[in-house]
C-alpha positions in Angstrom: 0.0 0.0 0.0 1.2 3.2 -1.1 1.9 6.2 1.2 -0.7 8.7 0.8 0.4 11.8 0.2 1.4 14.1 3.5 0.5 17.7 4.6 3.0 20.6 3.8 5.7 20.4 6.0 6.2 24.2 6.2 4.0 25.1 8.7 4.7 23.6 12.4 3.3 20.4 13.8 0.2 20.6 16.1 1.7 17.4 18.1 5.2 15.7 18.0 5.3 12.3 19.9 8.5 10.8 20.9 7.8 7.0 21.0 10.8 4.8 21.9 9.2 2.2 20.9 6.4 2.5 17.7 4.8 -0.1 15.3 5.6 2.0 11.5 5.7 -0.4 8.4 9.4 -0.9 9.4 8.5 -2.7 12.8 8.9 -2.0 16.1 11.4 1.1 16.0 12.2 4.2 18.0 10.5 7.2 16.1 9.3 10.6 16.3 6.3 11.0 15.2 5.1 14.7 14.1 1.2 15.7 13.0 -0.3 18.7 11.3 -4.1 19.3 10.6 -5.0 16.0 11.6 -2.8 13.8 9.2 1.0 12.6 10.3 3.7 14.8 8.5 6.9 12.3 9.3 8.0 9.8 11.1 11.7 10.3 12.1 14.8 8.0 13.8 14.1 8.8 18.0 16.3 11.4 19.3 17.1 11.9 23.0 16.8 15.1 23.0 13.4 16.7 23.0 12.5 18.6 19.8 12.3 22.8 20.0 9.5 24.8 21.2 6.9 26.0 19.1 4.7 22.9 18.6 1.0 23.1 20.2 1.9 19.8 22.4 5.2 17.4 22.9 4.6 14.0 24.1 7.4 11.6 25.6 6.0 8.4 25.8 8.6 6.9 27.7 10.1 2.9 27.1 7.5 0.9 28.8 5.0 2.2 26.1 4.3 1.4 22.4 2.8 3.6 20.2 0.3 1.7 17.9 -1.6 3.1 14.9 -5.5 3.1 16.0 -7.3 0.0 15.8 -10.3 -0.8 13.0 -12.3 -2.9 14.1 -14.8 -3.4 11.1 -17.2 -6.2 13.0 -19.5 -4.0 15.1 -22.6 -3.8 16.4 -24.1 -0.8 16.7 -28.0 -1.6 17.1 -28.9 2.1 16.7 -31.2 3.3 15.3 -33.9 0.6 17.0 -32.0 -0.8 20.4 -30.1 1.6 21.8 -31.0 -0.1 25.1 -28.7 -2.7 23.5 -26.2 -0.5 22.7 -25.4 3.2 20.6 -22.9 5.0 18.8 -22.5 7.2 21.9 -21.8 4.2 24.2 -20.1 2.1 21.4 -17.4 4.3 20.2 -16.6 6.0 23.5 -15.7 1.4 24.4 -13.5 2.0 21.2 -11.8 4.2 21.8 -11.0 3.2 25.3 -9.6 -0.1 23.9 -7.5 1.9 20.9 -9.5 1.5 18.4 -10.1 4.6 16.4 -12.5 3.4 13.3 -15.0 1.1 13.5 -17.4 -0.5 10.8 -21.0 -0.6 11.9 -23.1 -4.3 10.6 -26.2 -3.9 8.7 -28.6 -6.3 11.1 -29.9 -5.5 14.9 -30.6 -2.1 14.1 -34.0 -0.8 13.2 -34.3 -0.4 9.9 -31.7 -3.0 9.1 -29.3 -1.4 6.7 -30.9 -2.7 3.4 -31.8 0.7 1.5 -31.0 3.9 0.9 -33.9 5.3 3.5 -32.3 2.5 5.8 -28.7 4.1 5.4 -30.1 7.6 5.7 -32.0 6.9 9.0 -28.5 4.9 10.3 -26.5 8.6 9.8 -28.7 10.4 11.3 -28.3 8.2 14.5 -24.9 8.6 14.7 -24.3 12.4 13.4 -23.1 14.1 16.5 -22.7 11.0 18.5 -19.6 9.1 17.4 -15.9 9.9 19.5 -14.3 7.3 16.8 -14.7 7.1 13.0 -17.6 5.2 11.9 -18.3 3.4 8.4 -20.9 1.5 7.5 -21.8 -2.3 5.9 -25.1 -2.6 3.9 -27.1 -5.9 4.0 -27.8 -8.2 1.2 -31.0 -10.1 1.5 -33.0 -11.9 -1.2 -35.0 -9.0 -2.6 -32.8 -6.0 -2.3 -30.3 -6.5 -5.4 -31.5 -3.6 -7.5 -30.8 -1.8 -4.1 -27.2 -2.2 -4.1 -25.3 -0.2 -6.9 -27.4 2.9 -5.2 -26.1 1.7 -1.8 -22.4 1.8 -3.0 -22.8 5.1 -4.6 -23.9 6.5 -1.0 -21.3 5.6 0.5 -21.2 1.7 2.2 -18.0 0.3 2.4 -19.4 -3.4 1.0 -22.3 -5.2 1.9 -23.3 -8.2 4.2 -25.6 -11.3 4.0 -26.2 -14.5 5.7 -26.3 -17.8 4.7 -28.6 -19.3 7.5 -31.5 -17.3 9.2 -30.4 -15.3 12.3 -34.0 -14.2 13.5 -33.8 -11.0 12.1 -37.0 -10.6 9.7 -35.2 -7.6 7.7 -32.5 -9.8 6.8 -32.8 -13.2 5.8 -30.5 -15.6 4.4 -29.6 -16.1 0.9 -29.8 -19.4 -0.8 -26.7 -20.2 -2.7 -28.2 -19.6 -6.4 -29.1 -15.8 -4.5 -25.7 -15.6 -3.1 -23.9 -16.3 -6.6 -26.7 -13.6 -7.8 -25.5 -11.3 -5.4 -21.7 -11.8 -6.1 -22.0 -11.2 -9.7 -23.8 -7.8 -8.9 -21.3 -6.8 -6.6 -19.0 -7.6 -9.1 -20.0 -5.2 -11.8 -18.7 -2.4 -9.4 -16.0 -4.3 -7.5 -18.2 -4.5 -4.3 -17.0 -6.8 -1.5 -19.3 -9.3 0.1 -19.0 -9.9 3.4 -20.2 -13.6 4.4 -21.8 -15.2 7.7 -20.8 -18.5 6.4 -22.7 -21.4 8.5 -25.3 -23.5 6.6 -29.1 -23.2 6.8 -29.4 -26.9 5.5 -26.2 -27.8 8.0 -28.3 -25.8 10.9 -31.9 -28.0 10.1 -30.0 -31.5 10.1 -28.2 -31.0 13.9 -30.1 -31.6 17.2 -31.5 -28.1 18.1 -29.7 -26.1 20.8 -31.6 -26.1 24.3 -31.2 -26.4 27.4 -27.8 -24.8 30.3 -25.5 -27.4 29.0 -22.8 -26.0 26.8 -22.0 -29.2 25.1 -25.2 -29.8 23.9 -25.4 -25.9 22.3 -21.8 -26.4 20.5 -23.1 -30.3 19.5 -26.4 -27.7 17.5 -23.5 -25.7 15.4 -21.0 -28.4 15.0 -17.9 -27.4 12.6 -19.6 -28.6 9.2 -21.9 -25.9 9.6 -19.4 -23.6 9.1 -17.3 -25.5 6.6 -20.0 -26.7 4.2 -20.8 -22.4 4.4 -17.5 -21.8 3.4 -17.8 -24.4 0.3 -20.0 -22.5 -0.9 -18.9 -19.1 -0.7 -15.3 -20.3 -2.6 -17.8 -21.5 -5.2 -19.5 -18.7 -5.7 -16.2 -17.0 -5.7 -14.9 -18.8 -8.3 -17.6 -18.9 -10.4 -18.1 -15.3 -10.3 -14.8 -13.4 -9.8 -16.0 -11.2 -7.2 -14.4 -10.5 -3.9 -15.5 -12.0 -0.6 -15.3 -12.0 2.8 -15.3 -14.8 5.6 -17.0 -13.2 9.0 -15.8 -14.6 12.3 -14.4 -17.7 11.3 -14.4 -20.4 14.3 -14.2 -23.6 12.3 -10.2 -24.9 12.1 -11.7 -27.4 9.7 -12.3 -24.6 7.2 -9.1 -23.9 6.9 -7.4 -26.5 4.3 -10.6 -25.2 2.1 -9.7 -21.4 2.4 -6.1 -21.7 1.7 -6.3 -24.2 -1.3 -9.2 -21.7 -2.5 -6.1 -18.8 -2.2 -3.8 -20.7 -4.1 -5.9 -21.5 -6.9 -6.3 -17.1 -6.9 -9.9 -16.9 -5.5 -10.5 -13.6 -3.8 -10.9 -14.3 -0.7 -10.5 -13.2 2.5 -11.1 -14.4 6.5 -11.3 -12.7 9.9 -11.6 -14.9 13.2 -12.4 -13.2 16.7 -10.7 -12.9 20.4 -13.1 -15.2 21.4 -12.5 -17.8 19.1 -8.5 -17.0 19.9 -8.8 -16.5 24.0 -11.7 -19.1 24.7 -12.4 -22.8 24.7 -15.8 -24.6 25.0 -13.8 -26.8 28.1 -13.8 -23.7 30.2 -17.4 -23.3 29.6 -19.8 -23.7 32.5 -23.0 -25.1 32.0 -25.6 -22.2 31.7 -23.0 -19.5 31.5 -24.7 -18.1 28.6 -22.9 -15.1 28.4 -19.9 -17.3 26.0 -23.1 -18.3 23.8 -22.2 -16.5 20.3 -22.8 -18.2 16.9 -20.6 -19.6 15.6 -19.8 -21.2 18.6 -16.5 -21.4 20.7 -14.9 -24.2 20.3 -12.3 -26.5 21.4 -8.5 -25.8 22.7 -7.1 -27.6 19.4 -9.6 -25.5 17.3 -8.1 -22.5 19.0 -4.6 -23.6 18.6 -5.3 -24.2 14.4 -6.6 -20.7 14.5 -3.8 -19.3 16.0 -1.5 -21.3 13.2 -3.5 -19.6 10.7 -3.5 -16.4 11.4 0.6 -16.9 11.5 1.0 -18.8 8.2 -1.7 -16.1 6.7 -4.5 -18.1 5.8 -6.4 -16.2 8.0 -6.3 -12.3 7.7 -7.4 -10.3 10.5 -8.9 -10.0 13.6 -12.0 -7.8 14.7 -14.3 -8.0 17.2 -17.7 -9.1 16.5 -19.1 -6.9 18.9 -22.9 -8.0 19.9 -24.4 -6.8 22.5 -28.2 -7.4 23.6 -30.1 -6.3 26.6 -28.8 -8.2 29.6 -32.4 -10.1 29.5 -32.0 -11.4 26.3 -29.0 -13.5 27.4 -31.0 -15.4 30.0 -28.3 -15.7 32.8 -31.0 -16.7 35.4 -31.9 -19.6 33.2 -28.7 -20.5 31.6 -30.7 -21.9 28.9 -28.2 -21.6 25.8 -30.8 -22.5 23.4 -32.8 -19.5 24.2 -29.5 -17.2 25.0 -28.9 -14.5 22.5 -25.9 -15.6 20.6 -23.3 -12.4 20.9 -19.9 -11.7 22.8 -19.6 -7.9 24.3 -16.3 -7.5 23.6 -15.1 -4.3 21.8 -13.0 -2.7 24.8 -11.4 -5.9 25.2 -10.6 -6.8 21.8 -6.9 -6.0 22.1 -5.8 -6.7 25.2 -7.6 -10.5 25.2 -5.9 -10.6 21.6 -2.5 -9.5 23.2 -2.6 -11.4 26.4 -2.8 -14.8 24.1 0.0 -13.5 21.7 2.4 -13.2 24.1 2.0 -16.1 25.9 2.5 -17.7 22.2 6.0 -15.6 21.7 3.7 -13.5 19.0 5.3 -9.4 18.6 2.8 -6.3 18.9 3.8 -5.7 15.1 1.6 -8.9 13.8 -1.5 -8.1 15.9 -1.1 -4.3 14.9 -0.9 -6.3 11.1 -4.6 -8.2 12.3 -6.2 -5.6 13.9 -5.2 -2.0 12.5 -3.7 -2.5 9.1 -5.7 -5.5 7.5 -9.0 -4.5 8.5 -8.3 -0.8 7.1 -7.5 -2.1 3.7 -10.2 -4.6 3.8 -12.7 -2.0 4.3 -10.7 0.4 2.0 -10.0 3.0 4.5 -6.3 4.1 2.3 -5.9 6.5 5.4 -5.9 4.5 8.2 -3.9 1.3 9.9 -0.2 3.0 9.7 2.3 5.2 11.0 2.9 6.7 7.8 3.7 10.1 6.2 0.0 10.9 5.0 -1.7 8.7 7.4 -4.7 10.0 9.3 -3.0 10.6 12.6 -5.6 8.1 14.3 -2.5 6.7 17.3 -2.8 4.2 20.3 -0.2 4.7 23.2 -0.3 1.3 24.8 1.5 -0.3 27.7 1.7 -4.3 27.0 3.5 -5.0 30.2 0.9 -3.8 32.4 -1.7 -6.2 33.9 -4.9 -5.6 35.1 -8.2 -7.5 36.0 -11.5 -7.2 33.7 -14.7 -5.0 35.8 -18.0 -4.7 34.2 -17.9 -1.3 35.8 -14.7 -0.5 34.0 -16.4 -1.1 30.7 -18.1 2.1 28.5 -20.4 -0.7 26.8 -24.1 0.0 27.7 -24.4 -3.7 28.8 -22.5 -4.9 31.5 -22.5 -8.9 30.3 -19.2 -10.5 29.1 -17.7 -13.7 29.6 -14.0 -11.7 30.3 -15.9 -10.5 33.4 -12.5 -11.3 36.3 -10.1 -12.1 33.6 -6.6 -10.9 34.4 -5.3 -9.6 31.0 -2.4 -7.8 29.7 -1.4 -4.5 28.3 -3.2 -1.1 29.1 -4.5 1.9 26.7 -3.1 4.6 28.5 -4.3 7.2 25.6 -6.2 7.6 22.2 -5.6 10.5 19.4 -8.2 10.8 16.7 -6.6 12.5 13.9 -3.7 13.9 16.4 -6.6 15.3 18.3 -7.0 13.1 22.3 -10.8 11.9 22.2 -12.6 13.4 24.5 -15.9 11.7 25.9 -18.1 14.9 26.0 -17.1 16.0 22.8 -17.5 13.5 20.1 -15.3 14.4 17.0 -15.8 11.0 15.1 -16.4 11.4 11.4 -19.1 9.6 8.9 -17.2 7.3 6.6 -17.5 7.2 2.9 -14.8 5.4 0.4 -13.1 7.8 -2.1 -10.2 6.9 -4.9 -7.3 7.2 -1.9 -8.8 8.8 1.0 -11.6 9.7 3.6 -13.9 12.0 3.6 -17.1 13.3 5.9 -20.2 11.9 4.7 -22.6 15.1 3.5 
């Protein structure tokens, strides 16, 4: 990827931040990093001696902190407009940007319209104008009847579109079959659209016992992994037949794998993000009716995880993002523990990066390939061209992170609306200590998050 063009140097920098330690393309260097108008200006060898006066604000990071580019997490959750008991932009990207993330991409389903139309997209804006302390894109949703819909939806600005292949309960959204889902890819090919994919199999889901009752074996025996991996068949297929680009959601089935990377080989276009809690969980930790770990797909077992964790290193899996789905702490049915009627979602975008960074390091894995999962490849699957770097004519969105620190997980610690997640007493690793949106620190009672649209090579506000 290109550097994007940087500011004129001629006038000062607003902020000059001396990391001795920084994630740039390079790796983990020393740098000093300078920002003007919002965008970064140059990223220079660290010198010990402080710069001179003159610049609005001079940061010193000091060695036990990293300097990250800003998370993009492009697996979120929103639910507003419709549930904003559930959660809202307010509440949502205030979490993300207390867990470093500085762009998020908002899903299609659980909000009210779903994301399906133009209207739909319109009324989704207008929810989050004024609202968002983190920038905010948006996915549209494919469903069965909404094709003609879709070349109007890219020209208004979504970053790609999002179906299902199994029915999730929403009404607004329901699953394609795969003659609609090779339909839908040759659309979205006409205009280079990306597809994004919820890969398990309706006719998978009708043939396995249903999922009832508080034990957690039973729910994970109701999704087993061919759900997931006769899902994925089927999306390569399409793939191939059509030529269009494609996109794996929250991949928890290790037995996909040898299917996705023989599909790369062969030059299919197509792509795979997994979760934390596919990467920090296993179904043996489970307690029966602790129905805050029900999510779908399901988590699965410690030698799933461990596959999962070899893919992401060899690269047949791309990136990591959250998956962020809340619900109203009723709809999880913790007095019950009844799994089958649980709502299946993890609460998790605070915690994305530490739980991601807690496992790495225990597995010897450097800060620079989870920056790589969670900043970089998510921008450019997305196509945000100015974000996920530390690069001269970058957006200046930065993360100062301390990885050594420790510290134990508190719902009341948490800026999500609902308190419910399974990390709940979790001792993790690494601490945000501070968030800059566009060189600018985010400040929670002035949101300064911006509407996303796509452009040739960079971002601008939505109208």
């Amino acid at each position: 990827m290109a550097d994007l063009p940087a500011p004129s140097p001629e006038a000062a920098p607003d902020l000059v931040i001396r990391a001795a330690r920084a994630v740039t393309p390079d790796g983990e260097v020393p740098a000093v990093v300078t920002v003007r108008a919002g965008r970064i200006v140059t990223v220079e060898p660290y010198v010990t001696d402080a710069p001179p006066g003159g610049f609005a604000e001079v940061v010193d990071l000091g060695p036990d902190v990293v300097l990250l580019p800003g998370l993009v997490d492009t697996h979120v959750h929103v639910n507003e407009p419709g549930h904003s008991d559930w959660e809202g932009f307010a509440s949502a990207t205030l979490a993300a940007a207390a867990g470093g993330i500085t762009t998020l991409v908002d899903m299609p389903v659980d909000s009210v319209p779903a994301t399906v139309g133009v209207a739909a997209l319109t009324a989704k804006r207008a929810a989050a104008t004024g609202r968002c302390h983190v920038d905010v894109g948006f996915w549209a949703g494919v469903t069965p009847g909404n094709t003609a819909e879709l070349a109007a939806l890219h020209h208004a600005g979504v970053l790609g579109f999002k179906c299902f292949l199994a029915d999730t309960g929403a009404p607004d959204l329901p699953p394609l079959s795969p003659d609609q889902l090779t339909s839908a890819m040759r659309t979205l090919r006409d205009f280079d659209g990306l597809l994004l994919v919820h890969a398990e199999s309706d006719a998978e889901l009708t043939v396995s016992p249903p999922a009832h009752g508080r034990r957690y074996e039973d729910f994970l025996a109701s999704r087993p992994g061919r759900v997931e991996d006769t899902a994925v068949a089927a999306v390569v297929d399409a793939a191939r037949r059509t030529g269009a680009r494609a996109h794996i959601v929250h991949l928890s089935s290790a037995t996909a794998l040898p299917l996705i990377a023989a599909a790369r080989r062969d030059g299919i276009r197509i792509t795979v993000e997994t979760c934390p809690h596919y990467l920090a969980l296993t179904a043996e930790e489970i307690p029966d009716g602790a129905t805050e770990y029900a999510c779908c797909p399901p988590i699965r077992d410690t030698a799933n995880r461990d596959l999962l964790w070899a893919a992401l290193r060899d690269g047949t899996l791309d990136l990591v993002v959250s998956d962020h789905s809340p619900c109203a702490a009723g709809l999880k049915h913790l007095d019950t523990g009844d799994f089958g009627a649980a709502w299946g979602g993890i609460s998790s975008l605070q915690l994305a990066l530490p739980v991601v960074w807690t496992e790495a390091r225990g597995r010897g894995i450097p800060l620079t390939e989870v920056t790589r999962w969670m900043s970089e490849r998510p921008a450019r699957l997305a196509g945000l061209t100015a974000k996920g770097r530390i690069a001269p004519g970058h957006d200046a969105d930065l993360c100062a992170f301390a990885p050594d620190e420790q510290w134990t997980v508190h719902p009341d610690d948490l800026h999500h609306r609902q308190p419910v997640t399974p990390y709940t007493g979790r001792r993790l690793h690494g601490v945000v200590r501070r968030t800059w949106l566009r060189g600018r620190d985010i400040d929670p009672l002035r949101p300064a998050g911006r509407l996303l649209t796509p452009t040739a090579d960079r971002l601008e506000d939505t109208p």
